[in-house]
C-alpha positions as CSV (number, residue, x, y, z in Angstrom):
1,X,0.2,-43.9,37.8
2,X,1.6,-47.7,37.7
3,X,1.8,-49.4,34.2
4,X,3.9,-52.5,33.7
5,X,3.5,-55.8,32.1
6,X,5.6,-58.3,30.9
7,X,8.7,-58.3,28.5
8,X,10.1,-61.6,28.6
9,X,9.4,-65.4,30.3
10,X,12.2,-64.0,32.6
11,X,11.1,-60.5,33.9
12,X,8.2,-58.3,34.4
13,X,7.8,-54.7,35.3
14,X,6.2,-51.6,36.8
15,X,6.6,-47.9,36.3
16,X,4.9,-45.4,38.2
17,X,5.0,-42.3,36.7
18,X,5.3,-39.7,39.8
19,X,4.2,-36.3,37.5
20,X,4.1,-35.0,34.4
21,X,3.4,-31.9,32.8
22,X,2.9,-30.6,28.8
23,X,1.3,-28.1,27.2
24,X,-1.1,-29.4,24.3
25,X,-3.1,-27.3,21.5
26,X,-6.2,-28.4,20.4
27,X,-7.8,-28.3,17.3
28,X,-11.6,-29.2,16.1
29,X,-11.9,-30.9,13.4
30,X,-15.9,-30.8,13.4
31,X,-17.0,-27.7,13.9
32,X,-17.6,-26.8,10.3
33,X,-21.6,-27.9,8.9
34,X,-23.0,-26.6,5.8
35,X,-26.9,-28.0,6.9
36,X,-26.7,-27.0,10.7
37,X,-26.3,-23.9,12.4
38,X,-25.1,-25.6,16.0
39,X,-23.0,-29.1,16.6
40,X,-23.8,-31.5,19.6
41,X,-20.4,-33.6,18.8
42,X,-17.3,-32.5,17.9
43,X,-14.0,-33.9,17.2
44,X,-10.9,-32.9,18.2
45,X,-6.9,-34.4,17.6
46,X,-4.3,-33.2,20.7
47,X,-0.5,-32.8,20.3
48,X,2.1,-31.4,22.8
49,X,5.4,-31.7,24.7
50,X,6.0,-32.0,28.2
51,X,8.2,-34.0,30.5
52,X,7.5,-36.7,33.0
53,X,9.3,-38.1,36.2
54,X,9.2,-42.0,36.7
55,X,10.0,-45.0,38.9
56,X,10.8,-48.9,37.7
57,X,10.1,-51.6,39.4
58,X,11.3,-55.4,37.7
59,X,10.1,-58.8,39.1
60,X,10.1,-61.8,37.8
61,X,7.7,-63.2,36.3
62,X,5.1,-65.2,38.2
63,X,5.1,-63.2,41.2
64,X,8.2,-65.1,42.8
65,X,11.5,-63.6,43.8
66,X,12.2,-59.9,45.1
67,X,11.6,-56.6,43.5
68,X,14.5,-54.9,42.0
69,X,13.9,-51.2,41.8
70,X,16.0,-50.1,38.8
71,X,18.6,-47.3,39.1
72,X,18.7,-44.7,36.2
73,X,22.1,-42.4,36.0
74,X,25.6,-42.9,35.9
75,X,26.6,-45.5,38.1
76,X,22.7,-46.4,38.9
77,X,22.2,-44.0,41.6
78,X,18.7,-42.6,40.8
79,X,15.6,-44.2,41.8
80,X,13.3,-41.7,39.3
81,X,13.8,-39.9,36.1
82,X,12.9,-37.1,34.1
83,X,12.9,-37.4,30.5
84,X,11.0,-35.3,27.7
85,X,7.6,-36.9,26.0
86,X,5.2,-36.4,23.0
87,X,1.6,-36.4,23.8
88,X,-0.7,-37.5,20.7
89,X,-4.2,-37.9,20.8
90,X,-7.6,-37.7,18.8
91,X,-11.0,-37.7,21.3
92,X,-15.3,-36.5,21.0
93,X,-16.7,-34.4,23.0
94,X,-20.8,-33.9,23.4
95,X,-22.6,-30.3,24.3
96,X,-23.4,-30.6,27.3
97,X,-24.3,-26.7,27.5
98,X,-22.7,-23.4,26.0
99,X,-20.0,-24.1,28.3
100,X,-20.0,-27.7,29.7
101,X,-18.7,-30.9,27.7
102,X,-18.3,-34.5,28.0
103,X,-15.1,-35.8,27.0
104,X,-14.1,-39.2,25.5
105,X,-10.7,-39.2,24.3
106,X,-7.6,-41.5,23.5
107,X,-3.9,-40.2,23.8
108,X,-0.4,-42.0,23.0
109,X,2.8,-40.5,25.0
110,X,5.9,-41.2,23.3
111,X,8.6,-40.7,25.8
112,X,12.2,-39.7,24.5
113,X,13.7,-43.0,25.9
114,X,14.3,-46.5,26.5
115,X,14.4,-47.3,29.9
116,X,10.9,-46.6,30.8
117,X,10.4,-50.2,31.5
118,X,13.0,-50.3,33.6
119,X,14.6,-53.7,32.0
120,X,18.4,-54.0,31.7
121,X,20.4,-53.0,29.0
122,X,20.7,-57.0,27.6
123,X,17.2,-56.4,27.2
124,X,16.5,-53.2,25.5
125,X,15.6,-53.3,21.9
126,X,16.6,-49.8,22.2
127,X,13.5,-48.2,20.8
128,X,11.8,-45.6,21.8
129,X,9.2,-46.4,24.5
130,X,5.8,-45.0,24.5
131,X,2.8,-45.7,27.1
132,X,-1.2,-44.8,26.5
133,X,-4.7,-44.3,28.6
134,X,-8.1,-43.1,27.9
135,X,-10.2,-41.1,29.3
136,X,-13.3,-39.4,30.6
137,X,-14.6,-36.6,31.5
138,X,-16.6,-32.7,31.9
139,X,-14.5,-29.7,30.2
140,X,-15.6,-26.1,31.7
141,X,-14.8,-23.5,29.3
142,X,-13.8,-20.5,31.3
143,X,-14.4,-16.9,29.8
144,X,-16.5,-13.8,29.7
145,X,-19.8,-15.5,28.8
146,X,-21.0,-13.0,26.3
147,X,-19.0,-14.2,23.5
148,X,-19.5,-17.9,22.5
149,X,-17.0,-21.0,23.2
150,X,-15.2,-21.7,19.7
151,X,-16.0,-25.8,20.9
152,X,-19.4,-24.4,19.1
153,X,-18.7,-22.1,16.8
154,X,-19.7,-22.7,13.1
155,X,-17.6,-20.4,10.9
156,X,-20.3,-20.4,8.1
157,X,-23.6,-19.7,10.5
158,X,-21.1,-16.8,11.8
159,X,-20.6,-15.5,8.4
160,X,-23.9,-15.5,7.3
161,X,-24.5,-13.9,10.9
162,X,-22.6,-11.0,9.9
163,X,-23.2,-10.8,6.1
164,X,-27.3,-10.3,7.5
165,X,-26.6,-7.6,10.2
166,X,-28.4,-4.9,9.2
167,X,-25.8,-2.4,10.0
168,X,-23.6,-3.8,7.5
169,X,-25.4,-3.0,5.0
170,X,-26.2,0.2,6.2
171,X,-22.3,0.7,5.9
172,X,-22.6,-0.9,2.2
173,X,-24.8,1.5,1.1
174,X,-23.5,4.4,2.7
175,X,-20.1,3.3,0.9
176,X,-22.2,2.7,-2.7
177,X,-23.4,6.6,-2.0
178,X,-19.8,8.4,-1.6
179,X,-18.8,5.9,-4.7
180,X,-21.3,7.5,-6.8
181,X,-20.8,10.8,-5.5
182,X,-17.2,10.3,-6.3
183,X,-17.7,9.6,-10.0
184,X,-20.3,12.1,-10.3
185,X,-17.8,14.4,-9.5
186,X,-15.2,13.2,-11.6
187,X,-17.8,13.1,-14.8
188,X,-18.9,17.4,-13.6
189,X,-14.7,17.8,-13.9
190,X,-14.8,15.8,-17.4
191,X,-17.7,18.1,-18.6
192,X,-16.9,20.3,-21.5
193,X,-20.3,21.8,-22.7
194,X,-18.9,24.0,-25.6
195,X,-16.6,21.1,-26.9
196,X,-13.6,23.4,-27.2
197,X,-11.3,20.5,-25.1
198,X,-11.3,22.6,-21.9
199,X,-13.5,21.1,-19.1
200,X,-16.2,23.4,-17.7
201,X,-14.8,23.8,-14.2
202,X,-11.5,25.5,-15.6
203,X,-13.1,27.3,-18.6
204,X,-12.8,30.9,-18.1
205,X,-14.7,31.7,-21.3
206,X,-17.6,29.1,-21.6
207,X,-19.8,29.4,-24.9
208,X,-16.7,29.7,-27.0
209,X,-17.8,28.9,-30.7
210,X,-17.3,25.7,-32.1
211,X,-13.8,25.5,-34.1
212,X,-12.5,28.5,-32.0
213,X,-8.3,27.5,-31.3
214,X,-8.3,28.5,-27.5
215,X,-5.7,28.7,-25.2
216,X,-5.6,26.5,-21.6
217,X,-8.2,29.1,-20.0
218,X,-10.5,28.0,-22.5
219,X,-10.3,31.5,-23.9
220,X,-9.8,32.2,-27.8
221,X,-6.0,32.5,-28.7
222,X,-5.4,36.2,-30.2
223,X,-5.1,36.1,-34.2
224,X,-1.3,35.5,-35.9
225,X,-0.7,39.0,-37.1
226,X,-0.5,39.1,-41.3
227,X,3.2,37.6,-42.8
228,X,4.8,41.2,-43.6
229,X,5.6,40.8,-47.4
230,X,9.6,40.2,-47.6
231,X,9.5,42.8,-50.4
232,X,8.5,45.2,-47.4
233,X,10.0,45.1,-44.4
234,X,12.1,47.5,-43.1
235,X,13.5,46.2,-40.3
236,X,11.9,48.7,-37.9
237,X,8.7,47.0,-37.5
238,X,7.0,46.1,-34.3
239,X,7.6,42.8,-32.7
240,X,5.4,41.2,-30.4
241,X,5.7,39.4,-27.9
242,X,3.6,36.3,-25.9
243,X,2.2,37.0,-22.2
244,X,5.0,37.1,-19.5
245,X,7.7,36.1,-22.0
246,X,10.8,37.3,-23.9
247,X,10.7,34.9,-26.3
248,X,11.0,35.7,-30.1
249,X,8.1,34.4,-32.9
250,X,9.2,32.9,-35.5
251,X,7.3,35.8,-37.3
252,X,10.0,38.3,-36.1
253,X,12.9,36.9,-37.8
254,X,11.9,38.6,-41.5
255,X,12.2,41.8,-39.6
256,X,15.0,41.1,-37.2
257,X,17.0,39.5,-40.5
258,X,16.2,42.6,-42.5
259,X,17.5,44.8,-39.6
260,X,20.4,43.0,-39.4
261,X,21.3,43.4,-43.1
262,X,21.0,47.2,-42.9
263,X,23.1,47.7,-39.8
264,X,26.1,45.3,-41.0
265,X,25.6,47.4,-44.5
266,X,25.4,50.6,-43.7
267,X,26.5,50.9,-39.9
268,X,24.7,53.3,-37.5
269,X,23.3,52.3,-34.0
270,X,19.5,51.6,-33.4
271,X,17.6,51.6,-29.9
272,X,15.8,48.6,-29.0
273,X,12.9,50.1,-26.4
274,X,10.6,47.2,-24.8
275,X,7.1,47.4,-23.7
276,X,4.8,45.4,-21.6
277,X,1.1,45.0,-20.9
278,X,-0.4,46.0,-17.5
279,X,-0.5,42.6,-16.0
280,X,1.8,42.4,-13.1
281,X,3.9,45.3,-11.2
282,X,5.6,48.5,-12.4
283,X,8.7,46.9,-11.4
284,X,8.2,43.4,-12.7
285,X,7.1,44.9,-16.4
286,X,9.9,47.0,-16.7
287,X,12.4,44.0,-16.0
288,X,10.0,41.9,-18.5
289,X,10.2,44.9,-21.0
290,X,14.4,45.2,-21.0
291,X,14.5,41.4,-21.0
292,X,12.6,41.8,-24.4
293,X,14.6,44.5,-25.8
294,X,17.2,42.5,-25.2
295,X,16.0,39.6,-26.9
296,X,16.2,41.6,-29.9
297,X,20.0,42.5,-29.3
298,X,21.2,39.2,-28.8
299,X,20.0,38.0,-32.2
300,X,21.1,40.7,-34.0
301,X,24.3,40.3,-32.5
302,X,24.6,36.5,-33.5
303,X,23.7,37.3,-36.7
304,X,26.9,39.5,-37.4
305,X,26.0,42.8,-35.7
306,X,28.7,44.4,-33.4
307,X,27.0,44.7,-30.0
308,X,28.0,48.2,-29.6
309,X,25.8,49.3,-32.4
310,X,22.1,48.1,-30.1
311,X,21.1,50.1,-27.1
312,X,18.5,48.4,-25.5
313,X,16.1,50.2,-23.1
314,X,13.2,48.6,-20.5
315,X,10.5,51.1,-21.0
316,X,7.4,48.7,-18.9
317,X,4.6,49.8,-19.3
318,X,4.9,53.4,-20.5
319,X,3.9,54.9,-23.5
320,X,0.7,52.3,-24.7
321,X,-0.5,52.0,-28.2
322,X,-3.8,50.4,-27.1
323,X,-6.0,49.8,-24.1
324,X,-5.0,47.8,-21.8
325,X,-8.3,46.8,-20.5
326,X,-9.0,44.5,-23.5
327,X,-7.0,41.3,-24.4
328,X,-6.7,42.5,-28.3
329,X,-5.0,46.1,-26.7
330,X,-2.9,44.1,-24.2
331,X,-1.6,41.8,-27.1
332,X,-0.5,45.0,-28.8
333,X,1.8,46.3,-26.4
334,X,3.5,43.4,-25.2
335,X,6.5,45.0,-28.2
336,X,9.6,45.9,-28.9
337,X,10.2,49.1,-31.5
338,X,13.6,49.6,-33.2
339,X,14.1,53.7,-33.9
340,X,17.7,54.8,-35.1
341,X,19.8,56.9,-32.9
């Protein structure tokens, strides 16, 4: 491909560019219409890099004298050259068919030197030089022909395309169905029909009267025994205990306190025999029942007693004083009784 022309009064020029090669994207910059489904024209900008391999030729100007073919190189020993180049460009191109289009388009190569024009160096404004064609022509669009060429594609008809499909919004509504079935479920868990703060599902005792203290079953909590009147306790009262605990009540300090006094008064040794209920195994209950009796050593042991005057004995679930098929008889033999030795 020959371009030349003339640079001075002195010398003119020809290079022939012998091949190039770049790689370009392509972007439209039409395909977007908010009144029309399809395009016929579409515009389109082009930029790259690539390198080209070229020849210059000076004569003087006029036509007279001889050709000088310029050397490129150290020393001038090279006839061609291969430098790097820029390809800009901007172009329309008009449907033809789904995947034909004519082609009208404009592109600017800037080249990455001076010496494309082959002058000498007393010459050179030592800028970079830069060379341009247009152009005509059919584009093929290659491809599985079931899906459309993008040349064509309007983002917003496709949208509205898939917004439309029918089994979208079968999937819409089948997600609006397990949405509501989700917070149907979570308003069943919140349910709480006898308004004692336990939710249905978990109640174990629905229909519980209104003002009823239960526990987290939903089941009424077991009435606080009578305060013993300080005037008389004896020390060797009962005390009770909470489900699957060893805990003291608060209740049993009176006792435990009176207890106390009377051992650090008048000496002796008491026997501290623990009970439990008939939840759980033989051998579990008689661990819970000695942990209990126990219970009952250790404070009256901080609160002055010697140790050696408290036996303690893990009695499980022997020897009842209620049933143990109700809650109320359960309650009462979940003890510890104190008996002098």
């Amino acid at each position: 491909v020959p371009v030349g022309g003339v640079q001075t009064d002195i010398y003119g020029f020809e290079t022939d560019i012998n091949w190039s090669a770049d790689i370009r994207g392509v972007v439209n910059v039409a395909t977007v219409d908010f009144l029309r489904r399809e395009n016929s024209v579409n515009f389109f900008v082009t930029a790259g890099y690539g390198l080209v391999n070229y020849s210059a030729t000076r004569n003087p100007a006029g036509g007279g004298g001889e050709e000088f073919v310029y050397k490129y190189g150290d020393g001038g020993v090279d006839d061609n050259k291969t430098q790097p180049y820029v390809p800009i460009g901007a172009g329309v191109k008009f449907r033809v068919s789904d995947r034909v289009s004519f082609n009208l388009g404009y592109t600017v190569h800037f080249v990455d030197t001076d010496d494309f024009n082959g002058l000498p160096d007393e010459l050179k404004n030592y800028t970079k030089d830069k060379f341009a064609y247009g152009y005509g022509g059919l584009e093929f669009s290659l491809g599985s022909s079931a899906k459309p060429s993008l040349d064509w594609v309007n983002p917003l008809a496709l949208m509205y395309d898939e917004l439309k499909d029918p089994s979208l919004r079968q999937e819409v509504e089948a997600l609006k169905n397990r949405v509501a079935n989700v917070e149907k479920s979570i308003e069943d868990l919140k349910k709480d029909s006898d308004g004692d703060g336990v939710s249905d599902q978990f109640d174990k005792c629905p229909g519980t009267p209104a003002g009823t203290a239960v526990d987290g079953s939903g089941c009424p909590l077991p009435k606080a025994p009578e305060p013993v009147a300080a005037s008389s306790v004896t020390g060797f009262e009962t005390i009770q205990f909470e489900f699957n605990s060893s805990v003291l009540k608060t209740e049993a300090y009176p006792t435990l306190d009176k207890l106390s006094s009377v051992l650090r008064e008048n000496g002796g040794k008491v026997t501290a025999n623990g009970y439990a209920s008939s939840e759980g195994t033989a051998a579990y209950n008689v661990k819970l029942s000695k942990d209990r009796a126990n219970s009952v050593k250790t404070y009256l042991v901080n609160s002055g007693v010697s140790a050696s005057q408290v036996v303690t004995k893990g009695n499980g679930e022997a020897n009842p004083i209620a049933s143990n098929d109700t809650e109320e008889g359960r309650i009462q033999n979940r003890r510890v009784e104190t008996t002098r030795n």
